[in-house]
Backbone as CSV, one residue per row, in Angstrom:
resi,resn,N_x,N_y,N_z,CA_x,CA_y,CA_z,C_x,C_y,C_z
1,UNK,148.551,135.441,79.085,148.723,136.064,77.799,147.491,135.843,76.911
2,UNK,146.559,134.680,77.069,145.885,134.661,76.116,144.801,135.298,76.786
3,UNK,144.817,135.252,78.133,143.810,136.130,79.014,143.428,137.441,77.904
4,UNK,144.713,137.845,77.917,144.735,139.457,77.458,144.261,139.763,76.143
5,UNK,145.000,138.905,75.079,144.653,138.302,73.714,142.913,138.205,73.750
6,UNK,142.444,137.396,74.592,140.751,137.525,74.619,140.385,139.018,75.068
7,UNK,140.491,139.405,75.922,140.328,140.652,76.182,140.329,141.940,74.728
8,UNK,141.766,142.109,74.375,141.608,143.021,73.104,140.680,142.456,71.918
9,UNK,140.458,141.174,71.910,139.130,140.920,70.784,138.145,141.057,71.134
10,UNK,137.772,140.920,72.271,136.877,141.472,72.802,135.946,143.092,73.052
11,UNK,137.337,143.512,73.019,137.032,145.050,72.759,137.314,145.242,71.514
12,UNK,138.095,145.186,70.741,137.857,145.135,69.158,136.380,144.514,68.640
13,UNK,135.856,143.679,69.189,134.440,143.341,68.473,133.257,144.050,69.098
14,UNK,133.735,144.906,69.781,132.764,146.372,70.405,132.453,147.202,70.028
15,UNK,133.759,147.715,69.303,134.346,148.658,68.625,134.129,148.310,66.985
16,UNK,134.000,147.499,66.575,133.732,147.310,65.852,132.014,147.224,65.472
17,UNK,131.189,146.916,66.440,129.795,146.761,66.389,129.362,148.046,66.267
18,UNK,130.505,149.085,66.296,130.098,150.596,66.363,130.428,151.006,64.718
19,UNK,131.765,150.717,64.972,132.554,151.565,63.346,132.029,150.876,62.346
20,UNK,131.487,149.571,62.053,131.566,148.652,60.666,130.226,149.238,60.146
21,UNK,129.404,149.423,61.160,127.709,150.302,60.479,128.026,151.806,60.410
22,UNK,128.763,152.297,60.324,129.138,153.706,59.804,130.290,153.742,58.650
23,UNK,131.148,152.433,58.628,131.828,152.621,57.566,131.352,151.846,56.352
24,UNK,130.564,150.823,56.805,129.338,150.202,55.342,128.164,151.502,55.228
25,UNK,128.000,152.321,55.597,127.146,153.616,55.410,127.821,154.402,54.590
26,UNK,129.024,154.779,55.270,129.865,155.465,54.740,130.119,155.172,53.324
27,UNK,130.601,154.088,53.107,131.255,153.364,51.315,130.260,153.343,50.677
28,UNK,129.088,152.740,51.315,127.934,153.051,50.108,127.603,154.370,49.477
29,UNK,128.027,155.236,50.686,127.289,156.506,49.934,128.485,156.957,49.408
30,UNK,129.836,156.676,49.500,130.603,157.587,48.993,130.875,156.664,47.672
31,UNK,130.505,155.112,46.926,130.437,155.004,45.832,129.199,154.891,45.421
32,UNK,127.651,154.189,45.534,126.903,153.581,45.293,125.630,154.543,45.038
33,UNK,125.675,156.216,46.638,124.470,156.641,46.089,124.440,157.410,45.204
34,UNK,125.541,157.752,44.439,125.368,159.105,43.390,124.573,157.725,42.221
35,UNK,125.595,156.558,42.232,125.418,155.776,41.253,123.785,155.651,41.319
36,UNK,123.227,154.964,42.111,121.685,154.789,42.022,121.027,155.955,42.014
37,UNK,121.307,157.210,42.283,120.389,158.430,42.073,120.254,158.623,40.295
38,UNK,121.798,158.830,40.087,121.696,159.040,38.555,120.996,157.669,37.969
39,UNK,121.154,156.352,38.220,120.063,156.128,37.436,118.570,156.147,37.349
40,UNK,118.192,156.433,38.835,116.601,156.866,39.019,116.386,158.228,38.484
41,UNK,117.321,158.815,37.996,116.966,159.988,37.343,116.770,159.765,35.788
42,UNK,117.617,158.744,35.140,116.901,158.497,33.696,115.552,158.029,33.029
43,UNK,115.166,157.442,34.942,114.003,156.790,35.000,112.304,157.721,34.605
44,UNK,113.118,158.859,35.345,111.895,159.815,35.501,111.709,160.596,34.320
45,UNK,109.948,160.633,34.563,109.258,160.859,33.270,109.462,162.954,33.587
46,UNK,108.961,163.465,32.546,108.622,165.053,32.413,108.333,165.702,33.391
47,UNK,108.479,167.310,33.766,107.927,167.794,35.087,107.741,167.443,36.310
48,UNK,106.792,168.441,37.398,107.179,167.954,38.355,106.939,166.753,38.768
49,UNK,105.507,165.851,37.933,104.921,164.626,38.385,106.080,163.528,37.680
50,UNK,107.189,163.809,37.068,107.391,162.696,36.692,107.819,161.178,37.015
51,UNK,107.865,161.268,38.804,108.293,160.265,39.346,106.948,159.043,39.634
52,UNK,105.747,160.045,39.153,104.733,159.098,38.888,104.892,158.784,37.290
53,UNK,105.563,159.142,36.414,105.176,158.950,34.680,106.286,158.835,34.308
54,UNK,106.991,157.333,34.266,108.097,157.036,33.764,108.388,157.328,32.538
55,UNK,109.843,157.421,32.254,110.391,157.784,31.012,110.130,156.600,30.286
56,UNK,110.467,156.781,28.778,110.311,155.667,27.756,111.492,154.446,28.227
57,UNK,112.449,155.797,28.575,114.246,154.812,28.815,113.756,154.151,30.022
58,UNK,112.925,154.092,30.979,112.933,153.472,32.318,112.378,152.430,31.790
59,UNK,111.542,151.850,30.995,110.686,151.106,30.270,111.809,150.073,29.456
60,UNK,112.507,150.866,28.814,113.641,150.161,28.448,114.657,149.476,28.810
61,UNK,115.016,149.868,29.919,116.107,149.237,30.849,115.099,148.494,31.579
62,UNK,114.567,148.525,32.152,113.985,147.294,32.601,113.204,146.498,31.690
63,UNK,112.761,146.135,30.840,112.032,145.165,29.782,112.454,145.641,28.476
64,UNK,113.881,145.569,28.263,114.499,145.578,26.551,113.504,144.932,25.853
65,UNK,113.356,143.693,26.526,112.996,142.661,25.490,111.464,143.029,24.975
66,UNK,110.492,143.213,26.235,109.123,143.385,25.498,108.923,144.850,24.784
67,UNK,110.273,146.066,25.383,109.769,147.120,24.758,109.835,147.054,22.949
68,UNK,110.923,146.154,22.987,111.122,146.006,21.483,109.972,145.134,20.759
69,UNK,109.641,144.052,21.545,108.684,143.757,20.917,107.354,144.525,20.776
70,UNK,107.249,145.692,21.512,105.723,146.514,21.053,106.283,147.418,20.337
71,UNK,107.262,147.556,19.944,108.041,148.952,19.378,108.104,149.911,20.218
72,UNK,108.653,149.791,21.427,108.491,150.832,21.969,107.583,151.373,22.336
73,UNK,106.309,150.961,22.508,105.265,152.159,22.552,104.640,151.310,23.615
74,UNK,105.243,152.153,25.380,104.589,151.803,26.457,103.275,151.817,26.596
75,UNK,101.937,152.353,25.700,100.978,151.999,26.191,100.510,150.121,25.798
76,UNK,100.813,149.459,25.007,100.851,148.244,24.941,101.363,147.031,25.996
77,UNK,102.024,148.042,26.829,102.530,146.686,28.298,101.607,146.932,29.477
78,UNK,101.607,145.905,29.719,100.614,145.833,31.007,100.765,146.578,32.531
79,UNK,99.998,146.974,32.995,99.973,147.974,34.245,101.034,147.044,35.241
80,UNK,101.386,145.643,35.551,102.166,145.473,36.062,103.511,145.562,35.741
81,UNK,103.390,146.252,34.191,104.950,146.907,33.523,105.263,147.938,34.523
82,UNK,103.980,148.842,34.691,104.113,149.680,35.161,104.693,150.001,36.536
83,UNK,103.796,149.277,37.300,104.086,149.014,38.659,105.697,148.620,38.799
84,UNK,105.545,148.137,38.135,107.482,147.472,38.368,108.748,148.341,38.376
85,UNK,108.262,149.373,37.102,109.181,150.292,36.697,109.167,151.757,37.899
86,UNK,107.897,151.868,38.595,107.739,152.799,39.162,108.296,151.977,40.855
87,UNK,108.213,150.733,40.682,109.114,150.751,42.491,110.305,150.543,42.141
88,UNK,111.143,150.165,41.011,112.416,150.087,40.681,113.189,151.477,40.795
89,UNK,112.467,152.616,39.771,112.455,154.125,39.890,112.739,154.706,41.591
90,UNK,111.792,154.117,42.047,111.301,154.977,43.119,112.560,154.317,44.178
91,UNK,112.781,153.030,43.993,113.508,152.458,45.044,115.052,152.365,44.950
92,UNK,115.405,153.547,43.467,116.500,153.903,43.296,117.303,155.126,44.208
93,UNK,115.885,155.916,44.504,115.949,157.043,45.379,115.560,156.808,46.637
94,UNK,114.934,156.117,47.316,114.527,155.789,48.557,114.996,154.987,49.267
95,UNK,115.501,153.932,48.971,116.452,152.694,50.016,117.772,153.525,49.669
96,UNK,118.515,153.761,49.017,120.083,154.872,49.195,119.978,155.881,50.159
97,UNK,119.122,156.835,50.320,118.637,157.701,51.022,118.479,156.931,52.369
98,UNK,117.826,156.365,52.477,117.466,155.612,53.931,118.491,154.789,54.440
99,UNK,119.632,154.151,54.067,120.480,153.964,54.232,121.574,154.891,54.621
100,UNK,121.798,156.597,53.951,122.353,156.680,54.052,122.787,157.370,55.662
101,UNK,121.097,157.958,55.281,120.494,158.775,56.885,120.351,158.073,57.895
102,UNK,120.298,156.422,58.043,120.470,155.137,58.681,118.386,155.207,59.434
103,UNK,117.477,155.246,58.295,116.956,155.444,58.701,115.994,154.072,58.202
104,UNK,115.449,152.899,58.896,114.684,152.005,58.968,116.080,150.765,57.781
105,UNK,117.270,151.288,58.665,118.327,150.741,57.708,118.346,149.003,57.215
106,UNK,118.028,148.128,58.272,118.000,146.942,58.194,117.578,146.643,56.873
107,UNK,115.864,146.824,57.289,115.087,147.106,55.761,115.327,147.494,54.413
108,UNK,116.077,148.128,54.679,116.297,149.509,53.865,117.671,148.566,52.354
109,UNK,118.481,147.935,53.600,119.568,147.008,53.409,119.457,145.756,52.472
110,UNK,118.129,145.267,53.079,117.893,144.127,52.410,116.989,144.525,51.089
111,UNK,116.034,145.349,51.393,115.596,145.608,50.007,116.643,146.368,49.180
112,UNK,117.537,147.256,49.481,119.124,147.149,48.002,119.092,145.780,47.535
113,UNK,119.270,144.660,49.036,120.162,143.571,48.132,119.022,142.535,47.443
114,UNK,117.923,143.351,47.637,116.978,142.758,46.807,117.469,143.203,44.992
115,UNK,116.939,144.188,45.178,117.140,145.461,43.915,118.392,144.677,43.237
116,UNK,119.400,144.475,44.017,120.920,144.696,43.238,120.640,143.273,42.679
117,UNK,119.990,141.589,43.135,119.570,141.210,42.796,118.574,140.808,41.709
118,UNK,117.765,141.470,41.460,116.544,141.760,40.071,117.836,142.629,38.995
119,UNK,118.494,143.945,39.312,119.539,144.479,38.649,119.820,143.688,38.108
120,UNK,120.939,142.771,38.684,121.608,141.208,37.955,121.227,140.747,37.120
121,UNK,120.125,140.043,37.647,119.182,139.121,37.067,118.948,139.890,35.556
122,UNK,118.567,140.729,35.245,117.864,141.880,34.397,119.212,142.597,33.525
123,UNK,120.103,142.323,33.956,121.476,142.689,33.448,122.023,141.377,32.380
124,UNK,122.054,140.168,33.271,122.103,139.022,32.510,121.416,138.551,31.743
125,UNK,119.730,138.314,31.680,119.091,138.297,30.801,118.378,139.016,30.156
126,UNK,117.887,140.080,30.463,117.116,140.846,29.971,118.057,141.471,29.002
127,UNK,118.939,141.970,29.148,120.444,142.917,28.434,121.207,142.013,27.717
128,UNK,120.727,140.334,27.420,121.699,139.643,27.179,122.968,139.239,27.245
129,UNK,123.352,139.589,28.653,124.907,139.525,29.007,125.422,138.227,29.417
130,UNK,124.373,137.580,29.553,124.556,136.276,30.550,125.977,135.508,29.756
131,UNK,126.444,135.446,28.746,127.278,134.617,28.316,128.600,135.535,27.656
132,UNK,128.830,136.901,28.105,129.547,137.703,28.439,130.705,137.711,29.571
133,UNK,131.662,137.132,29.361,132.634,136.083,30.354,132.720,137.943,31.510
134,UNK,133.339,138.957,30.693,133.745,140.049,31.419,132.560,140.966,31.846
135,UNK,131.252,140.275,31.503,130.304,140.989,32.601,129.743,140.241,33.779
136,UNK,129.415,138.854,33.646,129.217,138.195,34.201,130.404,137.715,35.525
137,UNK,131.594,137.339,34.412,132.919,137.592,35.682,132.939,136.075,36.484
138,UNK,133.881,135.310,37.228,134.288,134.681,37.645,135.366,135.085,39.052
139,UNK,134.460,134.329,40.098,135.252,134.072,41.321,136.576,133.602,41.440
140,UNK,137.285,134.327,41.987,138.614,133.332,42.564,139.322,133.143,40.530
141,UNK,139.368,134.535,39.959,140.060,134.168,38.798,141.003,135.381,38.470
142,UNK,141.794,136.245,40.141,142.266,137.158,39.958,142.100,138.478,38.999
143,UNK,140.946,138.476,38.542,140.279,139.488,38.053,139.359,140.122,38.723
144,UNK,139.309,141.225,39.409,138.306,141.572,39.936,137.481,142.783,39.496
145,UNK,137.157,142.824,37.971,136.935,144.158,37.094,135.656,143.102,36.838
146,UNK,134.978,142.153,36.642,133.946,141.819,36.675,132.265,142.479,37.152
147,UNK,131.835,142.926,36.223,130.383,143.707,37.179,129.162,143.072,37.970
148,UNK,129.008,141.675,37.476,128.249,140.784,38.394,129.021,140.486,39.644
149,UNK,129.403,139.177,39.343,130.325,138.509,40.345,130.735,139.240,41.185
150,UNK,131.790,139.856,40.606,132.599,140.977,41.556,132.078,142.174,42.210
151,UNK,131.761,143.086,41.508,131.420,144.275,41.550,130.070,144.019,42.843
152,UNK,129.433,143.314,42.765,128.157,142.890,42.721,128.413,142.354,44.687
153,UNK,129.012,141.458,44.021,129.510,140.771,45.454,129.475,141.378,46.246
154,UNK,130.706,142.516,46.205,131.419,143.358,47.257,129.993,144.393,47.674
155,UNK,128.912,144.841,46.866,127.788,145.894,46.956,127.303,144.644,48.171
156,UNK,126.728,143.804,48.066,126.028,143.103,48.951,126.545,142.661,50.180
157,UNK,127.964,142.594,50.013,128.719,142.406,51.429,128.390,143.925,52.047
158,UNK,129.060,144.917,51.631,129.254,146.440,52.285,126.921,146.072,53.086
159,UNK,126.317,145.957,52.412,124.719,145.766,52.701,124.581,144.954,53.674
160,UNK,125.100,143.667,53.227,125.495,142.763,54.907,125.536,143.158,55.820
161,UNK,126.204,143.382,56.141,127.119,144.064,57.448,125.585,145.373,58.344
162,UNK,125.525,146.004,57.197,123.827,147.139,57.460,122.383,146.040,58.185
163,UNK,122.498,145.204,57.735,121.521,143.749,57.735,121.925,143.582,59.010
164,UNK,122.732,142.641,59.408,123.092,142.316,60.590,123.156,143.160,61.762
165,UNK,123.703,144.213,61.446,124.703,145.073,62.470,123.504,146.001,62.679
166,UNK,123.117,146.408,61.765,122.206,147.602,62.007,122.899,149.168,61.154
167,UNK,122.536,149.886,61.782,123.042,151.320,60.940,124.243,152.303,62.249
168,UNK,123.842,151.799,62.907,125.384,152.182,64.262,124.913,153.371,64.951
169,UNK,125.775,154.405,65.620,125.256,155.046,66.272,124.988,156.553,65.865
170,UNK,125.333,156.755,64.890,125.051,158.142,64.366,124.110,157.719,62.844
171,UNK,122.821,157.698,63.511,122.232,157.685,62.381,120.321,157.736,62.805
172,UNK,119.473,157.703,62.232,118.021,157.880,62.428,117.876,157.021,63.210
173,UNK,117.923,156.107,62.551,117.102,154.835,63.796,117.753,154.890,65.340
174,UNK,118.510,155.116,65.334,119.367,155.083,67.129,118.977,156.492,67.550
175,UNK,118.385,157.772,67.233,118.065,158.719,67.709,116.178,158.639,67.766
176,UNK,115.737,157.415,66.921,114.438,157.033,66.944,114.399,156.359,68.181
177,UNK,114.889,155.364,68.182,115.385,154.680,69.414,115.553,154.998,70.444
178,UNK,116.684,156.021,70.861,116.352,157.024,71.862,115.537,157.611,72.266
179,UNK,114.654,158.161,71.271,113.256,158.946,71.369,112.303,157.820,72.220
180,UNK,112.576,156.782,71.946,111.468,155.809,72.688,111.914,154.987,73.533
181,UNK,112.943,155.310,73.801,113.467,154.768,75.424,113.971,153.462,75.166
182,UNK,114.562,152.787,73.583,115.020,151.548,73.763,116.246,151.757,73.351
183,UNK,117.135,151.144,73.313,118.660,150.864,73.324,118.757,150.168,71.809
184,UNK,119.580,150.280,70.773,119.487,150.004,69.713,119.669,148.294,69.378
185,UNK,120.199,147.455,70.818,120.120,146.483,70.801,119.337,145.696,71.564
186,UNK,117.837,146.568,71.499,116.739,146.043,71.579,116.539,145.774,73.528
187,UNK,117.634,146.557,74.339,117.990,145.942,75.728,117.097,147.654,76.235
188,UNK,116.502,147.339,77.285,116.274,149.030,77.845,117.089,149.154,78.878
């Protein structure tokens, strides 16, 4: 009996090495990428170049603090203002996308849970939330409406799973993979 018992976990953790990287693909995009598109879209500056010429608001959400201290007026922050705001921008639209198409996903995975990380960080202090019990939020306190803690958590687990596992079998990298004769678990 337990013969058998090993057996179905066994094939359940097969089956699973397949479904869990299409259904962490799946949840992200069906909550997370509209969310990060629309905000890389407040980011972007005028016309067609504007994903090189950030908006004032992209400037703002990421450095409240120094935009206020120049008054607002981005030419006073330093080119590594710049730089920052333009891979934040840019990496609002490009790691969602690449994730969703499962394309250089691993990567793709960990730099979100980079992002969602600096987000935080930049949410709590920069936005002054840090001492905001219901943004900040608490573990294990049957509340799970929290946007750090919680909210936050669960984004980096669903990313986990992309990290580890990979992006599964319907997706770029495993038809890249194919293209070059290796097996997605690295076996030929």
């Amino acid at each position: 009996m337990l013969e058998s018992f090993n057996r179905v976990g066994a094939s359940m953790s097969r089956a699973g090495d397949e479904i869990l990287p299409l259904m962490a693909r799946f949840s992200f995009a069906a909550v997370l990428l509209v969310y990060f598109w629309k905000s890389g879209l407040t980011k972007l500056g005028d016309g067609f170049f504007g994903f090189l010429n950030p908006s004032l608001g992209a400037y703002a959400q990421i450095f409240p603090k120094q935009m206020e201290a120049v008054g607002y007026d981005v030419s006073q922050l330093s080119f590594f203002h710049t730089l920052v705001v333009l891979a934040g921008t840019w990496a609002e639209f490009i790691l969602p996308l690449s994730i969703v198409i499962g394309l250089l996903t691993r990567l793709s995975a960990l730099g979100m849970i980079g992002f969602i990380f600096v987000q935080s960080l930049t949410d709590l202090y920069a936005h002054g939330t840090i001492n905001d019990p219901a943004v900040f939020g608490a573990w294990f306190d049957a509340d799970s409406a929290s946007l750090i803690l919680d909210q936050r958590t669960m984004w980096v687990m669903c990313l986990s799973v992309l990290v580890f596992k990979g992006a599964g079998s319907i997706s770029v990298d495993r038809a890249l993979n194919g293209m070059l004769g290796h097996r997605a678990d690295g076996q030929q």
